[in-house]
Backbone as a chain_set.jsonl record, in Angstrom:
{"seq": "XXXXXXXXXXXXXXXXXXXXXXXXXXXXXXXXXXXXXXXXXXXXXXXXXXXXXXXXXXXXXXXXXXXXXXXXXXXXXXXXXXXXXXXXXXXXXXXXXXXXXXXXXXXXXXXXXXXXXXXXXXXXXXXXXXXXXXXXXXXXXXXXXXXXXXXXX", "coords": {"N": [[18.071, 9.273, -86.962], [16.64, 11.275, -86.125], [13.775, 11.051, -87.295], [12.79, 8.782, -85.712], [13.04, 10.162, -82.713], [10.842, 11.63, -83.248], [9.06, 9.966, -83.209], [9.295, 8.674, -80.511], [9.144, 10.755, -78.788], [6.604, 11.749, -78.411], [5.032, 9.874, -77.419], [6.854, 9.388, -74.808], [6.35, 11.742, -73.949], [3.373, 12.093, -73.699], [2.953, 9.475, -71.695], [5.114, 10.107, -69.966], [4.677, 12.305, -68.424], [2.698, 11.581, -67.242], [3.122, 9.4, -65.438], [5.34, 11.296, -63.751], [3.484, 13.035, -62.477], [2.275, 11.272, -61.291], [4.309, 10.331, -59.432], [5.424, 12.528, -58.1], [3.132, 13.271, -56.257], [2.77, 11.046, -55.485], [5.218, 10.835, -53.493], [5.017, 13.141, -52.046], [2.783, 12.778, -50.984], [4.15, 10.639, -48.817], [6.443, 12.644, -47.929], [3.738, 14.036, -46.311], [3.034, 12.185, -44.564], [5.482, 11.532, -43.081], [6.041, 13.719, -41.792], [3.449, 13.902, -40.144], [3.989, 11.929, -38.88], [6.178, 12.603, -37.177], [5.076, 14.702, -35.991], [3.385, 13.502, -34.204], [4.832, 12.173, -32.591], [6.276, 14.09, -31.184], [3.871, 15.586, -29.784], [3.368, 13.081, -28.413], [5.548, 12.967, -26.58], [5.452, 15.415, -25.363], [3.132, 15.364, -23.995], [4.043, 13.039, -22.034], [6.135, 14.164, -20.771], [4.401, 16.085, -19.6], [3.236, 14.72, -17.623], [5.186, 13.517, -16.668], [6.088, 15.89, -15.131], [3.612, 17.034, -13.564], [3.536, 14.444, -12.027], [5.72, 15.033, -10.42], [4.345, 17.3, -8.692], [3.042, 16.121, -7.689], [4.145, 14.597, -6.26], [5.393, 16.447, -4.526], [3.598, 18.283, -3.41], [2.696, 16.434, -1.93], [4.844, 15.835, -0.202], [5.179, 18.133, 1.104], [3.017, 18.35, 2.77], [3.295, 15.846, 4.077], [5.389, 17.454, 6.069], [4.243, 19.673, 6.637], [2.635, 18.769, 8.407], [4.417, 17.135, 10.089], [5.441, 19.194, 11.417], [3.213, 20.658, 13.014], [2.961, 18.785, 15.033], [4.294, 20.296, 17.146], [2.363, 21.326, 18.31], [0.525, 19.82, 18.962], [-1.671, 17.54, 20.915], [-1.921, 14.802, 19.907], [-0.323, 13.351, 18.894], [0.837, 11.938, 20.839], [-0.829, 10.879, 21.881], [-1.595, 8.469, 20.063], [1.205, 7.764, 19.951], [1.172, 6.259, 22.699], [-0.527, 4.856, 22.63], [-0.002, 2.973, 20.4], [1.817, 1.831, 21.368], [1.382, -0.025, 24.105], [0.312, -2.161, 23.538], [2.63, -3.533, 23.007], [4.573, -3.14, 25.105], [2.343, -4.282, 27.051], [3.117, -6.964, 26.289], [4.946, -8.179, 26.971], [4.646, -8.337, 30.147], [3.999, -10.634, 32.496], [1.088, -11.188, 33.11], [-0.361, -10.201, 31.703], [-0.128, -10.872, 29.03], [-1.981, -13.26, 27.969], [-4.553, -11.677, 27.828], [-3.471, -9.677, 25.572], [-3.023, -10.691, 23.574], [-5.422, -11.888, 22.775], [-6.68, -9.828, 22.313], [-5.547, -8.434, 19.931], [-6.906, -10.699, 18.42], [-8.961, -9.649, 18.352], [-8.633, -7.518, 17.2], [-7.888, -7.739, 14.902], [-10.517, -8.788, 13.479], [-11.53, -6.485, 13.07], [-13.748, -4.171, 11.032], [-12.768, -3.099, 7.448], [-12.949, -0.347, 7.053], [-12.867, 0.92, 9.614], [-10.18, -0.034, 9.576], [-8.909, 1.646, 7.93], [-9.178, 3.871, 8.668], [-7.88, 4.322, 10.776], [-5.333, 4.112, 10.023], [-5.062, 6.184, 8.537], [-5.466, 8.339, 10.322], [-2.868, 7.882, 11.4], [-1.308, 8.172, 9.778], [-1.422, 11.015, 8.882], [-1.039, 12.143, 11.181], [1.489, 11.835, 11.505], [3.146, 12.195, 9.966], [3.226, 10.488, 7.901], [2.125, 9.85, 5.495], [3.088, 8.885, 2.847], [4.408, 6.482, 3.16], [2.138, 4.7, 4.641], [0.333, 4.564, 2.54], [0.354, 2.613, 0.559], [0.694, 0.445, 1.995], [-2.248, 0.616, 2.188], [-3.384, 0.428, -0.279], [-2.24, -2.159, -0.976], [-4.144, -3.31, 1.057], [-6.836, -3.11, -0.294], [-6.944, -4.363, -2.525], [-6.317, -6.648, -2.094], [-8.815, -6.847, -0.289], [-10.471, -6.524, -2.731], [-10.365, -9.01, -3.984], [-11.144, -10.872, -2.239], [-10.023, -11.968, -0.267], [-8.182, -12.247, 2.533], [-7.433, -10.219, 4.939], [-3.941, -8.607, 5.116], [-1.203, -6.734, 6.17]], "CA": [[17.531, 9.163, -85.653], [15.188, 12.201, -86.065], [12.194, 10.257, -87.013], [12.747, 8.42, -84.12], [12.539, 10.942, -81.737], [9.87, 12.526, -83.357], [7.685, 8.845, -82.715], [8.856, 8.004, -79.337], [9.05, 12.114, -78.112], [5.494, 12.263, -78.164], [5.025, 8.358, -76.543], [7.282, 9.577, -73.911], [5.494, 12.941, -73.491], [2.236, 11.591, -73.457], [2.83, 8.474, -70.663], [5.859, 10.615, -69.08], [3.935, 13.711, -67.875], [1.491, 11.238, -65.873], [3.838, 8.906, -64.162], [5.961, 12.101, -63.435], [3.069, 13.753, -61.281], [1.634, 10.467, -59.855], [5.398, 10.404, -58.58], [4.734, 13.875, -57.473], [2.026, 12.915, -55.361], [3.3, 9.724, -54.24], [6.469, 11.644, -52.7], [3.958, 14.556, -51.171], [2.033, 11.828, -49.887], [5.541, 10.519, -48.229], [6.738, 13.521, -46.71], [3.453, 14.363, -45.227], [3.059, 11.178, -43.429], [6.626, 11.584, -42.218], [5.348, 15.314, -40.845], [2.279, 13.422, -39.514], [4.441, 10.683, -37.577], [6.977, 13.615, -36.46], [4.124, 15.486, -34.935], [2.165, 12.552, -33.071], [5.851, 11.658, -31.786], [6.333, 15.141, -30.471], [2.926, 15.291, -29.068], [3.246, 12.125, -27.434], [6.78, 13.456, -26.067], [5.073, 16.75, -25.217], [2.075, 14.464, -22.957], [4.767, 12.195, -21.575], [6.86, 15.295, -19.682], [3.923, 16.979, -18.988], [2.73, 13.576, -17.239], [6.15, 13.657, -15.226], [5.596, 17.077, -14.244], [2.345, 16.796, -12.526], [3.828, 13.384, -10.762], [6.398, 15.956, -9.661], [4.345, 18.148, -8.172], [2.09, 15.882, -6.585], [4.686, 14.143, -4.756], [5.675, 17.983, -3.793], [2.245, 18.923, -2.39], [2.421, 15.307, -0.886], [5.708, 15.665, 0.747], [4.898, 19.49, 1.119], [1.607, 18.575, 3.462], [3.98, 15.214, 5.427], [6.346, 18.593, 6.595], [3.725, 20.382, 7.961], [1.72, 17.702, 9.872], [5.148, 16.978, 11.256], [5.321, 20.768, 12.116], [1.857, 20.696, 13.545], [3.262, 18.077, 15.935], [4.56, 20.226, 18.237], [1.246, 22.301, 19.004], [-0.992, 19.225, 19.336], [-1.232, 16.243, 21.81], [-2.534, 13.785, 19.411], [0.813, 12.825, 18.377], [1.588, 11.649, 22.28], [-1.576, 9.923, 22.505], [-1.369, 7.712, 19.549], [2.018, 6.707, 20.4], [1.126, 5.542, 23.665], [-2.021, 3.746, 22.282], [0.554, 1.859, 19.709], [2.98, 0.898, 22.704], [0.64, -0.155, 25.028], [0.184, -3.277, 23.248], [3.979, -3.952, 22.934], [4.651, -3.118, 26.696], [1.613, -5.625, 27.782], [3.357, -8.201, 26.032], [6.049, -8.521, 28.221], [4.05, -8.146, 31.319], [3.327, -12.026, 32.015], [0.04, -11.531, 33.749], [-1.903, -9.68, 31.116], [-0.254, -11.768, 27.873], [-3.368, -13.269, 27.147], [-5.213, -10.133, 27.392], [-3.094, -8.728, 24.738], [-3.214, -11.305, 22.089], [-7.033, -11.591, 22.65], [-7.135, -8.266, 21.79], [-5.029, -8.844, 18.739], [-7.816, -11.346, 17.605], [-10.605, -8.996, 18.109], [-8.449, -6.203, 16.27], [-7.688, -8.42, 13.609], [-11.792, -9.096, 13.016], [-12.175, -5.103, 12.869], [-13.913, -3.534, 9.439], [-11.658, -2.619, 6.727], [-13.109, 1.296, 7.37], [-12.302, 1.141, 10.645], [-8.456, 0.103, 9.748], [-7.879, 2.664, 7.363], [-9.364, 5.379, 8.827], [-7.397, 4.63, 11.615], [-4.143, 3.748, 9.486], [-5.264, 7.351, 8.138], [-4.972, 9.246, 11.656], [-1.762, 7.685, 11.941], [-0.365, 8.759, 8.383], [-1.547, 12.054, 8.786], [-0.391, 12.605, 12.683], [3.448, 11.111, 12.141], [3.636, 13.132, 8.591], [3.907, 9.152, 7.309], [0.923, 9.413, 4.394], [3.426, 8.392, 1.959], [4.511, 4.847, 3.624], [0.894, 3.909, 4.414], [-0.306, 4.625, 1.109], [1.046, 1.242, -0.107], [-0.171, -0.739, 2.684], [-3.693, 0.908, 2.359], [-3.97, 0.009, -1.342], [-2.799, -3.714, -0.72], [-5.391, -3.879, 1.491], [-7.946, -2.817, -0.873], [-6.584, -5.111, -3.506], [-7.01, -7.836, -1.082], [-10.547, -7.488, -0.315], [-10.954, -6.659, -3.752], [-10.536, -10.478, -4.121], [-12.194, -11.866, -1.397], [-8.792, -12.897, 0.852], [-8.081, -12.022, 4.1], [-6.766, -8.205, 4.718], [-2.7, -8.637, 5.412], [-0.751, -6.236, 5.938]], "C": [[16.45, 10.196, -85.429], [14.195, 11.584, -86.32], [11.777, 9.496, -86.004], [12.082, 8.505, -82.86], [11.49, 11.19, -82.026], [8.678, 11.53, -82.945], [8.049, 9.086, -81.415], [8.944, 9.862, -78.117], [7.81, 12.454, -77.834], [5.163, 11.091, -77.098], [5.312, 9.179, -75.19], [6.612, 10.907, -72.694], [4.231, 12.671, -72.746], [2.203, 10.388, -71.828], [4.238, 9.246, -69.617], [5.244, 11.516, -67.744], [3.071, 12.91, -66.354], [2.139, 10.575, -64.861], [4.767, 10.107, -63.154], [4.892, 13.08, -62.155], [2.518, 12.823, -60.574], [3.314, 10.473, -58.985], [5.551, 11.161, -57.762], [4.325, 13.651, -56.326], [2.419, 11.772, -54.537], [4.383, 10.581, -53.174], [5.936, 12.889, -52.311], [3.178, 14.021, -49.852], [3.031, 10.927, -48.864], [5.553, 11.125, -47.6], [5.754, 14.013, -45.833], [2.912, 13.562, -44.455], [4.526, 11.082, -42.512], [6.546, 12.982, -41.478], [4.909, 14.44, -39.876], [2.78, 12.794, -38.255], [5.201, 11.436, -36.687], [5.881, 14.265, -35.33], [3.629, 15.171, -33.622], [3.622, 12.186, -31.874], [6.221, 12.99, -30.68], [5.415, 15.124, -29.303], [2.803, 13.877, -28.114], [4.654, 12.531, -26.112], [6.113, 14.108, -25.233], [4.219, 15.803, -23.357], [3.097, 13.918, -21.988], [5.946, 13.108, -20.31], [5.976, 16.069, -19.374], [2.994, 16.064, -17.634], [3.762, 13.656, -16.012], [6.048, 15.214, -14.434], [4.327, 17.397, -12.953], [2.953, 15.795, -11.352], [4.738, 14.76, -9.739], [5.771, 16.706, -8.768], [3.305, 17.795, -7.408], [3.144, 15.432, -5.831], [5.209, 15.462, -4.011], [4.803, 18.712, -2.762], [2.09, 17.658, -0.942], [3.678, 15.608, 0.368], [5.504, 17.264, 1.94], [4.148, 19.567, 3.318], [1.992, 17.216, 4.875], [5.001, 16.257, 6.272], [5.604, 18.964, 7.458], [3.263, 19.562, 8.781], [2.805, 17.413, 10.647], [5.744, 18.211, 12.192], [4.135, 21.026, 12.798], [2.563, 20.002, 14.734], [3.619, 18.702, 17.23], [3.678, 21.346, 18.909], [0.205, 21.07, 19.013], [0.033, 17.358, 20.837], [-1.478, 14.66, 21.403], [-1.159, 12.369, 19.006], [1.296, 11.445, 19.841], [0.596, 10.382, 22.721], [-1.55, 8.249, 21.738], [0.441, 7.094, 19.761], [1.964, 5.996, 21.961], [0.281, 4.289, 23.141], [-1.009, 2.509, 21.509], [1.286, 1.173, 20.539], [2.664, 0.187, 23.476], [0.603, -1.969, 24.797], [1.765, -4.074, 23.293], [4.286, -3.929, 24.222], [3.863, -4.868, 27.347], [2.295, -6.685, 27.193], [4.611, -8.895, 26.584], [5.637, -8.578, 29.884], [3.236, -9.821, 31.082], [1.767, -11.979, 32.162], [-1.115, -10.993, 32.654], [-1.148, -10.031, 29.724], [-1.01, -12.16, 27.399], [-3.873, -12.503, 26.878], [-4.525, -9.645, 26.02], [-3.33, -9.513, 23.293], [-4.53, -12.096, 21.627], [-7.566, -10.58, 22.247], [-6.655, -8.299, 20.394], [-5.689, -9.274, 18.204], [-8.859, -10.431, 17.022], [-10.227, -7.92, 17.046], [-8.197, -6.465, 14.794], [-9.454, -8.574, 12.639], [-12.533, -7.398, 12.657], [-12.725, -4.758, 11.496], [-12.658, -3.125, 8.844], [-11.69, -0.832, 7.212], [-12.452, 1.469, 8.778], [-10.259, 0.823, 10.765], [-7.886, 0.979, 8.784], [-8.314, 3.798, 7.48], [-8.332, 5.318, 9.955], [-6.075, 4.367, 11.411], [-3.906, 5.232, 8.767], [-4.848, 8.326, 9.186], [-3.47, 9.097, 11.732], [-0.582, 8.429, 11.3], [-0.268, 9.581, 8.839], [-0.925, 12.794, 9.898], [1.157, 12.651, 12.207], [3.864, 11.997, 10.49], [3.911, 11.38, 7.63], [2.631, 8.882, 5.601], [2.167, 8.069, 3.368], [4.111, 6.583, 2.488], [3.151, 4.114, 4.05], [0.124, 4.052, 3.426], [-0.163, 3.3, 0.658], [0.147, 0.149, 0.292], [-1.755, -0.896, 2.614], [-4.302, 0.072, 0.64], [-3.54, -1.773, -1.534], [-3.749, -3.959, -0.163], [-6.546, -3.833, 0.69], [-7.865, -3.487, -1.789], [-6.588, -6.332, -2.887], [-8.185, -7.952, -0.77], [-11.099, -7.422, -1.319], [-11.319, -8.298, -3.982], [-10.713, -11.148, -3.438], [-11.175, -12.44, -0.269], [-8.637, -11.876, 1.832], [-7.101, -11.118, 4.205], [-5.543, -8.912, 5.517], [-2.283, -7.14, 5.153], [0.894, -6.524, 5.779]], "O": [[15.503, 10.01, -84.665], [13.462, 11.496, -85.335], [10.66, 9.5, -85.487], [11.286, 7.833, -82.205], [10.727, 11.049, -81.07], [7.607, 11.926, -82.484], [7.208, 9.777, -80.841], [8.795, 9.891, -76.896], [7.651, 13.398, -77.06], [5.036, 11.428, -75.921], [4.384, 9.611, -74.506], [6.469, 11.016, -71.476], [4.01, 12.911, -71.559], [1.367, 10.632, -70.958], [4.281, 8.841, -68.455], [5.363, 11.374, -66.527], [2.884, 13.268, -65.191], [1.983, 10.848, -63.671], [4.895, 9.882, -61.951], [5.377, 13.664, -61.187], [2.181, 13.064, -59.414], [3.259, 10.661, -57.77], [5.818, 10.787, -56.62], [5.053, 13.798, -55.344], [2.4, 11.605, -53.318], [4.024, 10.834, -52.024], [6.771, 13.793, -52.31], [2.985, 14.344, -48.68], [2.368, 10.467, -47.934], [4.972, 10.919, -46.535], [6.132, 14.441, -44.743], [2.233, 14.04, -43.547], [4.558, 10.593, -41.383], [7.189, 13.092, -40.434], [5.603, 14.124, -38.91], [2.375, 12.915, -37.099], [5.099, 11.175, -35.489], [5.967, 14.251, -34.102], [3.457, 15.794, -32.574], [3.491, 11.996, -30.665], [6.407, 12.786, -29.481], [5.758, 14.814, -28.161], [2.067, 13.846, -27.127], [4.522, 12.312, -24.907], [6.009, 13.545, -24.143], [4.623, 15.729, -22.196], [2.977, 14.462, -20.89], [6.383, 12.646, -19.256], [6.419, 17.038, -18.758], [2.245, 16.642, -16.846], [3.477, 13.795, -14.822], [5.946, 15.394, -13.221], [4.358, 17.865, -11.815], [2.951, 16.063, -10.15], [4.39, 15.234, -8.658], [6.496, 16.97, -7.809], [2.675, 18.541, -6.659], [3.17, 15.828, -4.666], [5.413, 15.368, -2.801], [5.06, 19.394, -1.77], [1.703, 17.734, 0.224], [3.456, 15.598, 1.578], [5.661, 17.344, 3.158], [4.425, 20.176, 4.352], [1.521, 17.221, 6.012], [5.449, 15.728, 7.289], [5.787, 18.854, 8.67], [3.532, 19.677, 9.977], [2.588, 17.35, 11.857], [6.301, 18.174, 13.289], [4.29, 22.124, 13.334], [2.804, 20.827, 15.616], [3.437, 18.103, 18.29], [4.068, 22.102, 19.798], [-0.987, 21.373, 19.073], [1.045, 16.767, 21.216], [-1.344, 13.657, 22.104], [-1.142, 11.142, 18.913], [1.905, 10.385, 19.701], [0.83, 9.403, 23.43], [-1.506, 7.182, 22.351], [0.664, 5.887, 19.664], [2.835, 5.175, 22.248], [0.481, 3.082, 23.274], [-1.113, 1.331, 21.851], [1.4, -0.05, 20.449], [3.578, -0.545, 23.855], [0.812, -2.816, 25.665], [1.831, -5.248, 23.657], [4.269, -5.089, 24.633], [4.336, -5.919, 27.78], [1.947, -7.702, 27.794], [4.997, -10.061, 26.501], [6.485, -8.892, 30.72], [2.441, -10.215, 30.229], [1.119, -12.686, 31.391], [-2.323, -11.23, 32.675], [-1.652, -9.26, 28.907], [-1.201, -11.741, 26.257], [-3.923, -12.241, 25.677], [-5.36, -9.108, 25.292], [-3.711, -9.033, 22.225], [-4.72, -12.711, 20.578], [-8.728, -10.417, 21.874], [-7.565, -8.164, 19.577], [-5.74, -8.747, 17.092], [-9.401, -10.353, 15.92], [-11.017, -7.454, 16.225], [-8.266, -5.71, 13.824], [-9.541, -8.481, 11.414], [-13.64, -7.161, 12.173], [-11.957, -5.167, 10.625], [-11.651, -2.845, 9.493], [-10.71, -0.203, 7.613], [-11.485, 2.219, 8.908], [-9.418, 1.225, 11.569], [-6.671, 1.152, 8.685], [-8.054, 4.722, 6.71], [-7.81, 6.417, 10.143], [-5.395, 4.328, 12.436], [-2.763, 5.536, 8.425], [-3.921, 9.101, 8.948], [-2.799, 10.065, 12.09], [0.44, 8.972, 11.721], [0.777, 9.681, 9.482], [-0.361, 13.875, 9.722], [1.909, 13.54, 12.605], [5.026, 12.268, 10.185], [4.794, 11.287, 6.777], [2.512, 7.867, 4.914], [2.056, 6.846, 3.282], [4.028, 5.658, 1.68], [3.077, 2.913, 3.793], [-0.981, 3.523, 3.542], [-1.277, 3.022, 0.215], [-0.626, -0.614, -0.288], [-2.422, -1.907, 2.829], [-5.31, -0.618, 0.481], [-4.303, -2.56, -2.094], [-4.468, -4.833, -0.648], [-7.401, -4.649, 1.033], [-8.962, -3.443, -2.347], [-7.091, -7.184, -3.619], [-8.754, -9.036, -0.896], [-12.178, -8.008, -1.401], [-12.476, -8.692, -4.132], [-10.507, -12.321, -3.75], [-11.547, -13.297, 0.533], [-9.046, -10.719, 1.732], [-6.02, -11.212, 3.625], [-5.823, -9.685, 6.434], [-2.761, -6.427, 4.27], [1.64, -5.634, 5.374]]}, "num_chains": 1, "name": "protein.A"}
């Protein structure tokens, strides 16, 4: 069996050596794509809680800034006036004699600019500490005239 070896020891040498470091390399080139994918997964992790953090701390500044305006409330008169102004219309509508009046007015308020209903859907937020419930309604509306249909709220 020594002559054997001595043919296929060199064979083996010779074509061993090379598959042995492309294997090498293949399995280098392996683990550092499994680094690579570890990393991007981290980093996407990393983005993804630093993504909820911010939300966090806007709805914090948001809720932060509906506190005080409803702490403002009791050094201003704006608060007193806009709820009369919203009632006014609800009142007249029980009052038989000026019924029409009120839902003639309804028409005309219905034909108002969009600017004019969310600046004044804006006063309201901002007075009653309510930003965060007309936020919603403000961006349906804007997603409604985006497409050409008729502002609902």
């Amino acid at each position: 069996m020594g002559w054997w070896s001595n043919i296929i020891g060199p064979v083996v040498e010779f074509f061993g050596k090379p598959i042995m470091e492309w294997q090498k390399r293949k399995t280098l080139k392996a683990e550092l794509e499994a680094k690579l994918m570890e990393k991007e997964a981290d980093a996407k992790i990393r983005l993804i809680e630093a993504k909820v953090e911010l939300a966090k701390q806007g709805q914090q500044i948001e809720a932060d800034w509906d506190i005080n305006a409803q702490n403002q409330m009791q050094h201003s008169w704006k608060d007193e006036y806009l709820l009369i102004l919203l009632t006014l219309p609800i009142i007249g509508s029980f009052i038989p004699k000026i019924q029409d009046d009120v839902v003639r007015g309804w028409e005309y308020v219905g034909k108002a600019p969009d600017w004019y209903v969310f600046s004044f859907l804006g006063i309201v937020a901002a007075t009653f500490g309510l930003r965060w419930l007309i936020r919603p309604l403000i961006e349906r509306m804007v997603a409604g005239s985006d497409r050409g249909s008729k502002r609902r709220l």
